[in-house]
C-alpha positions, -999 to +999 in steps of 0.1 A: +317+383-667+280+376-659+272+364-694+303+340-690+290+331-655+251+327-670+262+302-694+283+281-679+261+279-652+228+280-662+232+251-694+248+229-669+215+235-647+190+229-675+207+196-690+215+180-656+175+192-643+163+177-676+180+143-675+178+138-640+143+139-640+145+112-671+163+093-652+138+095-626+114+073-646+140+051-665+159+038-636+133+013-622+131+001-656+169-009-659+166-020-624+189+008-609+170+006-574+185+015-540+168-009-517+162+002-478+189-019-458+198-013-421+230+007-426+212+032-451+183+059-439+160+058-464+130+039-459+111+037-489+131+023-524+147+048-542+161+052-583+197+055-585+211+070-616+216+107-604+249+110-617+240+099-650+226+137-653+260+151-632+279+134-659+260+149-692+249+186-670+289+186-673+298+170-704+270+190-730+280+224-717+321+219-718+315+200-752+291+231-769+318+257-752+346+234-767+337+234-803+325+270-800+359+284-796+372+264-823+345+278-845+355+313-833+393+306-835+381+305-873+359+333-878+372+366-888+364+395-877+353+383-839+317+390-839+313+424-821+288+407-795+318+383-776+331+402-748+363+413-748+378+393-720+364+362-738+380+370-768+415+374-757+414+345-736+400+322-764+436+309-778+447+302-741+412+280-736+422+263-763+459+250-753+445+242-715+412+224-729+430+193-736+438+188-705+402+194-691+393+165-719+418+145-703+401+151-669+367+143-684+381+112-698+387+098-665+353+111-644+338+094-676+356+060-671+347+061-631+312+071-638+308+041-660+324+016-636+302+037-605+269+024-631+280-010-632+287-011-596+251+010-589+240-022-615+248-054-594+278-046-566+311-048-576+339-058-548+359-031-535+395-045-545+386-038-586+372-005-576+402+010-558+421-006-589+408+015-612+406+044-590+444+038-588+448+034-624+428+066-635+446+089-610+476+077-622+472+080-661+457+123-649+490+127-629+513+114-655+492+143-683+506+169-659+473+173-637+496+172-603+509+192-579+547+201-571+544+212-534+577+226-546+599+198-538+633+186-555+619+159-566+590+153-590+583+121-573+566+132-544+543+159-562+532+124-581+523+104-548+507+131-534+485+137-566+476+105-567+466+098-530+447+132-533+426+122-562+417+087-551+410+099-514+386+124-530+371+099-548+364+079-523+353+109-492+327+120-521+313+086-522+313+081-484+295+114-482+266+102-505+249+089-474+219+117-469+196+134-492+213+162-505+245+159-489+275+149-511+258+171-545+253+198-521+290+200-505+301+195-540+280+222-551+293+248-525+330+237-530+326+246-566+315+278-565+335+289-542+364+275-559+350+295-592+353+324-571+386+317-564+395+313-596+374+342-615+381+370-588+413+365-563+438+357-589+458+385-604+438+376-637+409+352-640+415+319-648+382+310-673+388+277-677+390+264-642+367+285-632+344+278-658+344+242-654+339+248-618+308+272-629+296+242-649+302+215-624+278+235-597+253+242-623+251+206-631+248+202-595+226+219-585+203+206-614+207+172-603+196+182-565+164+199-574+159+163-576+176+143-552+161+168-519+136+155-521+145+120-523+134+111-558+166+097-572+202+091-557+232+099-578+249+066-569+287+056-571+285+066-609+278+103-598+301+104-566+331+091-582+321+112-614+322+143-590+349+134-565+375+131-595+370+162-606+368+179-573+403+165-569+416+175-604+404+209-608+417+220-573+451+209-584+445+222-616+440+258-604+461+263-570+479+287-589+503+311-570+520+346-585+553+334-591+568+346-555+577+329-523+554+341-503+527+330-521+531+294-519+507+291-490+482+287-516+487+252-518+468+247-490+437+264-506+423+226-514+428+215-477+406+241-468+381+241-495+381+198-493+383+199-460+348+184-446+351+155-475+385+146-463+375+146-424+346+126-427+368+101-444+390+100-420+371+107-390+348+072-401+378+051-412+392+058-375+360+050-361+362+015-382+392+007-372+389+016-336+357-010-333+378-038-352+361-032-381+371-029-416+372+007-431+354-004-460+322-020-441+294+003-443+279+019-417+260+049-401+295+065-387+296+093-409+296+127-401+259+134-412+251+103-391+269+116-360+250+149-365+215+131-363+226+106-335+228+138-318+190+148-325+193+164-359+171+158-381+183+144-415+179+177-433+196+196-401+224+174-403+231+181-438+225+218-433+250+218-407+276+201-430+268+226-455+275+256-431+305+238-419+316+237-459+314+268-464+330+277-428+361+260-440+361+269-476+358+312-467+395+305-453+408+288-488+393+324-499+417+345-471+444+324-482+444+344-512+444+378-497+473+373-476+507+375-481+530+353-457+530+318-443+522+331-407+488+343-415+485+309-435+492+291-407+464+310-387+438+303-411+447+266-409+444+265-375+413+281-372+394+252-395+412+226-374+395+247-345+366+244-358+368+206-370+379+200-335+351+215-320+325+191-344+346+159-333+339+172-298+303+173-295+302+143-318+321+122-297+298+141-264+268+130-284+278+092-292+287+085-254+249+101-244+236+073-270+255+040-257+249+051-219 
């Protein structure tokens, strides 16, 4: 398992490290420059582009693995030096990948529409269109959820709301160095861990995507921690989209009743994304604002009005990640919908406890 691990992993690392740092130099050329305005907190001019190198540090790595199984699928004997569990899991890669191609598809059409927009602005209304459009086209290839009702209609509605509010959360959370890569990068390793060592097999696909995605990641933030280059809307909606597909993709359960509270795995493992969304659409609306004005009301924003600084803030939204995704990983080591219920209501404990002294340190501010 740790060669698997390595490569997915580490090839995603070195192609999204390498082309980020192109990018680097290449984005002030094509003009893809994130000016200082008063509703953002950098000061100083910055490349956009990031994603760019999200987008290949995923697409090179699934692409070589891709046609290296179909070379393999041909070659007989095996060659002695693939591990075994690779070996008899190779036919089953194949039948899932096309749907992994059909997920790629999509990030790859958002990504493009996220560089146009990073280009000159695009209006919102087009955007969500598309986002609408894409989501829709995944859920009708199968990539949905069933949340085991009668009727297949439902599973549909929810899948697509799911994968166009992820879209969106990832793209309000690109706000602070390091932040929405970052929570993107913890949420996919633990999800990979979810999905190589709590099931009652490995999944390798989802969980090798998921390797891939955080090594691409990570690549990408060597980078952007330092402030040299933003991934811009092209990299948030790349990653957001397939944060919301591969959670639905793998929220397998073992065939029994009373594992069906793994559904809720992706509420818990999505779960700061989803409240700063929600949390700063409310906040919008509550001043008579629209929710899609920008604004310094996210989460990482309410953290530094406090006194953070900007790389406490996002520290504490990574802690507070991983806080909430270790209970998607209980949820598989229990066994009823009681204990399910516990673990949900310990993250809304926690969330709770955030909105609290966020709300405490907003009133301190205006008075």
């Amino acid at each position: 398992m740790l060669q698997f691990i390595a490569a997915c992993f580490l090839s995603a690392f070195v192609v999204a490290w390498c082309t980020t740092r192109l990018m680097c130099a290449l984005a002030p050329r094509w003009g893809l420059i994130d000016q200082p305005a008063a509703r953002k907190v950098h000061v100083t001019a910055t490349p956009l582009g990031g994603g760019i190198g999200i987008v290949l540090g995923v697409f090179v790595p699934l692409g070589g693995i891709q046609i290296l199984a179909i070379i393999l699928q041909q070659v007989e004997p095996v060659p002695a030096w693939l591990p075994s569990f690779i070996v008899d899991h190779l036919e089953g890669v194949q039948e899932r990948s096309g749907q992994m191609w059909i997920i790629l598809a999509g990030g790859l059409l958002l990504a493009v529409m996220g560089f146009l927009d990073d280009m000159s602005s695009l209006p919102w209304q087009p955007r969500l269109l598309v986002q609408f459009l894409v989501a829709s086209g995944l859920v009708s290839a199968g990539i949905h959820v069933t949340v085991f009702s009668p009727y297949p209609w439902v599973g549909y509605i929810i899948s697509v709301c799911w994968i166009v509010a992820l879209i969106n959360s990832f793209n309000l959370l690109d706000n602070m160095n390091g932040l929405s890569g970052g929570v993107a990068a913890i949420i996919s390793l633990l999800f990979a861990v979810l999905m190589l060592t709590s099931m009652s097999e490995p999944h390798w696909l989802v969980g090798g995507v998921m390797l891939v995605m955080a090594g691409s990641l990570i690549g990408f933030l060597c980078h952007n921690w330092q402030g040299k280059i933003f991934m811009g809307d092209s990299g948030s909606y790349f990653v957001g989209l397939m944060m919301a597909s591969t959670t639905m993709l793998g929220t397998f359960y073992e065939g029994d009743m009373g594992s069906r509270h793994v559904i809720l795995a992706p509420l818990c493992i999505l779960a700061v994304p989803l409240y700063d969304t929600f949390s700063v659409i409310l906040i919008r609306l509550q001043q008579g604002r629209s929710p899609f004005q920008p604004d310094k009301s996210h989460f990482s924003h309410r953290l530094v009005d406090m006194g953070m600084s900007h790389r406490n803030a996002v520290l504490t939204v990574y802690l507070t990640t991983l806080t909430t995704g270790l209970g998607a990983l209980l949820l598989y080591h229990i066994d009823n919908w009681p204990s399910a219920w516990l673990v949900i209501a310990l993250i809304c404990s926690v969330l709770a406890v955030i909105a609290i002294l966020e709300s405490v340190g907003r009133r301190n501010i205006e008075e």
